[in-house]
N, CA, C and O atoms as a GROMACS GRO file, in nm:
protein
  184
    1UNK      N    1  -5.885   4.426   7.423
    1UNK     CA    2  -5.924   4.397   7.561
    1UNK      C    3  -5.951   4.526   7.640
    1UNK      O    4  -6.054   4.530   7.707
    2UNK      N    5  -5.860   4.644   7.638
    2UNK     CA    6  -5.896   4.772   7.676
    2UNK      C    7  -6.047   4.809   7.627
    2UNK      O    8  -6.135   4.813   7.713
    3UNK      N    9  -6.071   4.829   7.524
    3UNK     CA   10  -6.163   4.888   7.476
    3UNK      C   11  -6.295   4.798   7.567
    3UNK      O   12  -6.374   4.855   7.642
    4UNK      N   13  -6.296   4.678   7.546
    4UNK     CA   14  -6.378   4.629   7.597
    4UNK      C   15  -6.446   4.638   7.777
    4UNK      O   16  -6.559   4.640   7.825
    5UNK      N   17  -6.258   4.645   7.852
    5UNK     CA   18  -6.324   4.689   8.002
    5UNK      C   19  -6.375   4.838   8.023
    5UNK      O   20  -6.445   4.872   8.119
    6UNK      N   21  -6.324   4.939   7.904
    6UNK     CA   22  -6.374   5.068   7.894
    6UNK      C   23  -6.512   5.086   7.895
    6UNK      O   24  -6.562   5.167   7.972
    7UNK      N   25  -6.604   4.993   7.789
    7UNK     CA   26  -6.705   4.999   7.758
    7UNK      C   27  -6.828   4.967   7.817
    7UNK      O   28  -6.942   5.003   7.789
    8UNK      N   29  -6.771   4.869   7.931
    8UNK     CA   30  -6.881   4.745   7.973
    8UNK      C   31  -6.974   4.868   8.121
    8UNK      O   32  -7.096   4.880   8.134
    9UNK      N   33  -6.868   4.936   8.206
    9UNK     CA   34  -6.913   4.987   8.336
    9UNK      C   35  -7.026   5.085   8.224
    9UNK      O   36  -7.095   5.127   8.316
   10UNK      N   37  -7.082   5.139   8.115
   10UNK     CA   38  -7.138   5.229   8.039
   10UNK      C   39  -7.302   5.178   8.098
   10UNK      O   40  -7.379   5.220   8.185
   11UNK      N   41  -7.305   5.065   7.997
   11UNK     CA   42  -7.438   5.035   8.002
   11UNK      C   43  -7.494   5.001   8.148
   11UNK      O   44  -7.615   5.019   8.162
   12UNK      N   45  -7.400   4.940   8.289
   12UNK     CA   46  -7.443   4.967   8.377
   12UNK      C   47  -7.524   5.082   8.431
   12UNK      O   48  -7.642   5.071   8.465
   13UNK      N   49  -7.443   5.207   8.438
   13UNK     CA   50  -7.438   5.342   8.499
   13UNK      C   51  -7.596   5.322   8.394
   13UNK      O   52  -7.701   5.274   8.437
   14UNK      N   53  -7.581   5.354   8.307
   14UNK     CA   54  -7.694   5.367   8.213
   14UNK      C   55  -7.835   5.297   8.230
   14UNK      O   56  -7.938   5.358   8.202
   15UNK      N   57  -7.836   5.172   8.275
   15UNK     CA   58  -7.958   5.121   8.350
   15UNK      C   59  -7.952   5.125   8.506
   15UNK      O   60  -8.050   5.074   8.560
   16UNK      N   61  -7.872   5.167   8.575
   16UNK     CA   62  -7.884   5.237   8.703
   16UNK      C   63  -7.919   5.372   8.666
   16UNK      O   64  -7.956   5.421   8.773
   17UNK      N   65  -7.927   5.444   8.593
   17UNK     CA   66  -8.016   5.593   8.587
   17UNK      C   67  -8.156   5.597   8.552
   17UNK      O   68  -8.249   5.655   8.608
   18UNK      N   69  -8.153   5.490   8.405
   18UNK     CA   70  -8.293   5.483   8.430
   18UNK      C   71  -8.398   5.415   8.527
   18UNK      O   72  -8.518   5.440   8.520
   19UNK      N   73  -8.358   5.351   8.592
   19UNK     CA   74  -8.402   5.280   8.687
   19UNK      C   75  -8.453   5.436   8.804
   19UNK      O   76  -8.566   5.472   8.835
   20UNK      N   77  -8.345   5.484   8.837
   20UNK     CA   78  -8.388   5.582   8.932
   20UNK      C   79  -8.472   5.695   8.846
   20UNK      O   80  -8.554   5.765   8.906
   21UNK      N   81  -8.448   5.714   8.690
   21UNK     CA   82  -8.549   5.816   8.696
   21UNK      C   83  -8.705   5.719   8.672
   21UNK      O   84  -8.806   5.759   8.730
   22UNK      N   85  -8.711   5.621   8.604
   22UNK     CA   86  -8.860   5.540   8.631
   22UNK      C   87  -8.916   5.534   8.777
   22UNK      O   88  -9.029   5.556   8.821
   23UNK      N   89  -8.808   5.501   8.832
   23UNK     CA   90  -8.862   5.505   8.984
   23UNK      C   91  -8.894   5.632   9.014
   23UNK      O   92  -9.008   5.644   9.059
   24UNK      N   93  -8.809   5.766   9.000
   24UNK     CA   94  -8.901   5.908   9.043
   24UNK      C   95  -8.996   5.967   8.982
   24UNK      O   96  -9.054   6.066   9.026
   25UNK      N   97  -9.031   5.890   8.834
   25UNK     CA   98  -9.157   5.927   8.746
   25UNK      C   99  -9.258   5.793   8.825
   25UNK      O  100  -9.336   5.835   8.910
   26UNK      N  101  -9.258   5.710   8.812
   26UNK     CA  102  -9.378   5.614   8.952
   26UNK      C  103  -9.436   5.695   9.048
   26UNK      O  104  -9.556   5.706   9.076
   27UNK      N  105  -9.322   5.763   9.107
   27UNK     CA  106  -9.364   5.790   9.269
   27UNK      C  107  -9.446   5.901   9.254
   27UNK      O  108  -9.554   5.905   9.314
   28UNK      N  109  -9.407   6.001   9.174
   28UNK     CA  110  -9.453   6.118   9.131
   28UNK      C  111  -9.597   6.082   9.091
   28UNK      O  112  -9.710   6.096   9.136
   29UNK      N  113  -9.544   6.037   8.997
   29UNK     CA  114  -9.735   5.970   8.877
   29UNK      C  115  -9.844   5.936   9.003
   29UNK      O  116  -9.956   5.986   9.014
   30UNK      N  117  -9.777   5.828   9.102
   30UNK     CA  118  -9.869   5.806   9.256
   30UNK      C  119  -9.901   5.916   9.320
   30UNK      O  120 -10.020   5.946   9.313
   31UNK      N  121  -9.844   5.975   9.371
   31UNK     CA  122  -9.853   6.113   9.402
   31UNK      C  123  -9.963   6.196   9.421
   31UNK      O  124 -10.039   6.235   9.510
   32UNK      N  125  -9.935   6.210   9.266
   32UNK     CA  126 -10.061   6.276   9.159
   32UNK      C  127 -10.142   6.205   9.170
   32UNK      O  128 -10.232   6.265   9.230
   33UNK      N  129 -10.180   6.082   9.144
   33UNK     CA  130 -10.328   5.997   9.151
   33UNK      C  131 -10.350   6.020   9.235
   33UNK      O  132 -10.451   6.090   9.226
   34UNK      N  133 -10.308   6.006   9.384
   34UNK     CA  134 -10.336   5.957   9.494
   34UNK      C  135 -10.388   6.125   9.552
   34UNK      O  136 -10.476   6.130   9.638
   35UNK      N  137 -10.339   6.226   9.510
   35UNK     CA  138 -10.428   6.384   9.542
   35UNK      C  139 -10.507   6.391   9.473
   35UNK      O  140 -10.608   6.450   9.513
   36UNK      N  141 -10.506   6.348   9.360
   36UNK     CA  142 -10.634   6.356   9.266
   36UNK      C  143 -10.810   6.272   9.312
   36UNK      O  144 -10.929   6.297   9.297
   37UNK      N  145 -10.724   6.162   9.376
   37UNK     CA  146 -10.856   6.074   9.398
   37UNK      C  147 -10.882   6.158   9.536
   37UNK      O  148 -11.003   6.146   9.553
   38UNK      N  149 -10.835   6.230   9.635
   38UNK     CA  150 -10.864   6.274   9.768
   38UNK      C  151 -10.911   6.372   9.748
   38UNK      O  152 -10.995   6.406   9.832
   39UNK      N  153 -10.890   6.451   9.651
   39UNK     CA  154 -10.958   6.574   9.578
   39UNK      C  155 -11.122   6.521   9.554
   39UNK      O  156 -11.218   6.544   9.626
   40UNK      N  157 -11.117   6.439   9.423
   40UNK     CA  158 -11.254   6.362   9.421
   40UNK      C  159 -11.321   6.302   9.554
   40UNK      O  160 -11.440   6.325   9.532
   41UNK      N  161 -11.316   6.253   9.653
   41UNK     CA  162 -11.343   6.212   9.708
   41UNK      C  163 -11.385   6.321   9.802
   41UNK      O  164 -11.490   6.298   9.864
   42UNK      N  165 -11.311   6.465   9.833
   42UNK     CA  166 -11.416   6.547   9.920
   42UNK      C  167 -11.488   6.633   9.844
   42UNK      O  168 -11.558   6.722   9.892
   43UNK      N  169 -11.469   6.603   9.674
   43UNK     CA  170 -11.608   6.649   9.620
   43UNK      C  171 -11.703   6.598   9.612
   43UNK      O  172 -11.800   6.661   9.571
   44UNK      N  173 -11.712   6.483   9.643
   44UNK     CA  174 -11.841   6.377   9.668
   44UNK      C  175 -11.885   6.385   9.806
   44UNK      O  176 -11.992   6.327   9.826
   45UNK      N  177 -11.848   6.423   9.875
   45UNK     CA  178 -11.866   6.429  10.071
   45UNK      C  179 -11.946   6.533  10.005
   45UNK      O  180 -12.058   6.514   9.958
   46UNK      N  181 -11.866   6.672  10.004
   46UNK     CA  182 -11.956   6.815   9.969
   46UNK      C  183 -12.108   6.830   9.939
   46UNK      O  184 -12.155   6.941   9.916
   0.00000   0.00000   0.00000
């Protein structure tokens, strides 16, 4: 029974991290598109 309440809080913590790093690789990845296309876009004005 020990072993078991030892084990369980693991895989939580563990999909609460990846969660926040997917979420700061998203925002980032947006980021980047989103300067990239504004970039393109005043090379087409030019």
């Amino acid at each position: 029974m020990i072993p078991d309440f030892f084990q369980s809080p693991e895989p939580v913590i563990h999909i609460g991290l990846w969660k926040s790093i997917v979420g700061l690789v998203i925002v980032l990845f947006a980021t980047f598109v989103g300067v990239e296309v504004r970039i393109g876009n005043e090379d087409d004005e030019h």
